[in-house]
C-alpha positions in Angstrom: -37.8 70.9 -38.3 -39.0 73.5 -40.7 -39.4 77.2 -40.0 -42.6 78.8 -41.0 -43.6 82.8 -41.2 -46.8 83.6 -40.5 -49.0 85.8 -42.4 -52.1 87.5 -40.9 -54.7 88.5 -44.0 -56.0 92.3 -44.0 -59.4 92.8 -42.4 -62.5 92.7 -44.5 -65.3 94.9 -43.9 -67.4 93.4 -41.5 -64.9 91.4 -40.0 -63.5 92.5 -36.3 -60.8 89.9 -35.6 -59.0 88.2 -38.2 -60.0 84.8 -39.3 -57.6 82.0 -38.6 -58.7 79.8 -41.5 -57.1 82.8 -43.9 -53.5 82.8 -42.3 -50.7 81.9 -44.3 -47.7 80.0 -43.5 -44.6 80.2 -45.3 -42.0 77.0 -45.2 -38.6 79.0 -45.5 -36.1 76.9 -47.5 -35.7 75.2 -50.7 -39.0 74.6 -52.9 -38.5 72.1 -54.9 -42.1 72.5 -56.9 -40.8 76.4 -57.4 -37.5 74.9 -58.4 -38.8 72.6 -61.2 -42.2 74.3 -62.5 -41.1 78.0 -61.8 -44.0 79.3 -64.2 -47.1 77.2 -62.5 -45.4 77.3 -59.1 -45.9 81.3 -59.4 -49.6 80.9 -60.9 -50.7 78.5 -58.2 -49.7 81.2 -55.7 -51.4 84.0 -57.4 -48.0 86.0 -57.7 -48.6 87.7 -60.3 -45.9 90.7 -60.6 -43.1 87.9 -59.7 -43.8 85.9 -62.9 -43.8 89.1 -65.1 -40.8 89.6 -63.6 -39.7 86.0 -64.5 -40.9 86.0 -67.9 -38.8 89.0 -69.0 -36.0 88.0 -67.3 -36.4 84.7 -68.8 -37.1 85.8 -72.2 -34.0 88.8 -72.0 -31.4 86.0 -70.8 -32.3 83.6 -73.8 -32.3 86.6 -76.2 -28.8 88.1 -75.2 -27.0 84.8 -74.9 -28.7 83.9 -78.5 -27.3 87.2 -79.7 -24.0 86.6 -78.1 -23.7 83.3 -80.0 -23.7 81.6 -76.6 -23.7 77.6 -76.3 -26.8 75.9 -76.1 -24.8 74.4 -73.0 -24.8 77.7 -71.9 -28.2 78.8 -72.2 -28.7 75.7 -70.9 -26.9 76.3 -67.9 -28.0 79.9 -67.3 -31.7 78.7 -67.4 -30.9 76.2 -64.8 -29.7 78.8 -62.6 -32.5 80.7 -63.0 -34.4 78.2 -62.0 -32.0 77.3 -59.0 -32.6 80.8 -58.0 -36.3 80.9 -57.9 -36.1 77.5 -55.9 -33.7 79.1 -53.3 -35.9 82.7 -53.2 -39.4 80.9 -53.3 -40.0 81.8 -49.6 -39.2 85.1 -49.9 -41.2 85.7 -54.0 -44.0 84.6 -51.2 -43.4 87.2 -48.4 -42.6 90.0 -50.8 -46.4 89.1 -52.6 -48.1 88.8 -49.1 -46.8 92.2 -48.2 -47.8 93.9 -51.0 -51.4 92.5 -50.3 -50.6 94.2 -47.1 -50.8 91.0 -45.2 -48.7 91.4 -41.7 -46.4 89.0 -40.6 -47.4 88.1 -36.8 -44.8 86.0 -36.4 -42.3 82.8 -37.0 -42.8 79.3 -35.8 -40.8 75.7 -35.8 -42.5 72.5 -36.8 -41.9 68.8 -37.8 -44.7 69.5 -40.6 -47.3 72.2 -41.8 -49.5 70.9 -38.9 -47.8 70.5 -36.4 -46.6 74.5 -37.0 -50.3 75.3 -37.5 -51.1 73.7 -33.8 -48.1 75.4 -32.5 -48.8 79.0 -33.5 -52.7 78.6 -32.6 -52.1 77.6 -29.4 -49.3 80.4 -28.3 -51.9 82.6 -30.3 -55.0 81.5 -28.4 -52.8 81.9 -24.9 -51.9 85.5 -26.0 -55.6 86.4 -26.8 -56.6 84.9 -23.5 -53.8 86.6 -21.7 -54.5 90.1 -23.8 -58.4 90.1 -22.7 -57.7 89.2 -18.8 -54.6 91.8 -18.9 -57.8 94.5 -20.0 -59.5 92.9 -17.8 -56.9 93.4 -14.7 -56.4 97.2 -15.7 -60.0 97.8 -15.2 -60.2 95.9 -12.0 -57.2 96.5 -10.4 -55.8 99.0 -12.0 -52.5 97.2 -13.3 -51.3 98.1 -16.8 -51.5 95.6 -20.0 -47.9 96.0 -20.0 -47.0 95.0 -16.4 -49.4 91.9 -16.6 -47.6 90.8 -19.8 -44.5 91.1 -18.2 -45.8 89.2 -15.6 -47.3 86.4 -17.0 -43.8 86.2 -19.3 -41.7 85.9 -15.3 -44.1 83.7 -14.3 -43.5 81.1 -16.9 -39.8 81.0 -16.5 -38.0 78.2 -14.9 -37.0 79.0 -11.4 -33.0 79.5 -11.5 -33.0 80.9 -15.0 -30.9 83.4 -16.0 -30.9 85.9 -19.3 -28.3 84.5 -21.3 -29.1 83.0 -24.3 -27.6 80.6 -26.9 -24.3 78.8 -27.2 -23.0 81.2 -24.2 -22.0 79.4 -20.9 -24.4 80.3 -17.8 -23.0 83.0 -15.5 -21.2 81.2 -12.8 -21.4 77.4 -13.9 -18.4 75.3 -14.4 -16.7 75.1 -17.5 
C-alpha cells in the first residue's frame, strides 16, 4: 500500500470550486525515475528552483572534490549519493514546489495503486461535499450548526461498542 498527499490547485478566475481533474497526488517514498534521471525527473515536474538548486550543488561537489585531488571513486561515490538523496527526497522536492505554487494540501490517502488512491479520496471527498451542503442545509432548517451535524454524522458512522483508543494500545477493559 502506498501513501499519497493530495494537492488541491489554486482557484482560477472564473472558477468557484476547484476542479478535480487538476489535483495532484504525491506517492511518498523512494522514486526510482528521480533516483536514476535526477535532471529530467525535475523537468518533467516543472520544478524548476529544485534543479537550480541541483545543478549548483552538482557542479560545486565535482569542483571541490576535483580541487581536493579527490578519487574518481570518490566523486564517483559522492554523485551517487546525491543521487540517492534526490531519490529518497523526491516526494517532498514535489510538496515543497506545489506549495510554493500555493497549491494546499487537503489531505493524505492509502492505496494499492494511483487509482485506486484517486477512487478513494474522491469518494470520502464527494461524501464531505454532500455532507457539507445538507449540514448548510440543516442550519437553515433546523437551526443546528455545521459543526454539531459534522460531529454527528462522524458518531453516527462509528461501530457500536467502540471506544477512543487508537493504535497498538489494548481496549479499555478487554483481556490481555
Amino acid at each position: 500500500m502506498s501513501i499519497y498527499t493530495v494537492h488541491e490547485p489554486p482557484l482560477k478566475a472564473d472558477e468557484s470550486t476547484p476542479d478535480p481533474d487538476r489535483f495532484v497526488f504525491v506517492r511518498d517514498g523512494f522514486s526510482f525515475w528521480a533516483f536514476l534521471l535526477a535532471p529530467l525527473w525535475m523537468l518533467r515536474y516543472r520544478l524548476w528552483l529544485v534543479f537550480v538548486g541541483y545543478v549548483i550543488v552538482a557542479v560545486a561537489l565535482q569542483v571541490g572534490l576535483r580541487l581536493i585531488g579527490a578519487s574518481s571513486g570518490v566523486i564517483i561515490a559522492v554523485s551517487l549519493l546525491l543521487a540517492l538523496l534526490v531519490g529518497f527526497e523526491a516526494a517532498t522536492l514535489r510538496r515543497f514546489t506545489l506549495a510554493r505554487r500555493r497549491w494546499k494540501n487537503v489531505g493524505i490517502v492509502v492505496g494499492d495503486d494511483l487509482e485506486s488512491a484517486e477512487r478513494r479520496f474522491f469518494d470520502a471527498w464527494l461524501d464531505k461535499s454532500w455532507s457539507d451542503s445538507s449540514a448548510a442545509n440543516a442550519s437553515a432548517v433546523g437551526g443546528a450548526s455545521r459543526a454539531s451535524f459534522a460531529t454527528g454524522m462522524a458518531t453516527a458512522r462509528q461501530p457500536q461498542g467502540s471506544s477512543e483508543v487508537l493504535g497498538l494500545f489494548p481496549q479499555p477493559g478487554a483481556p490481555r
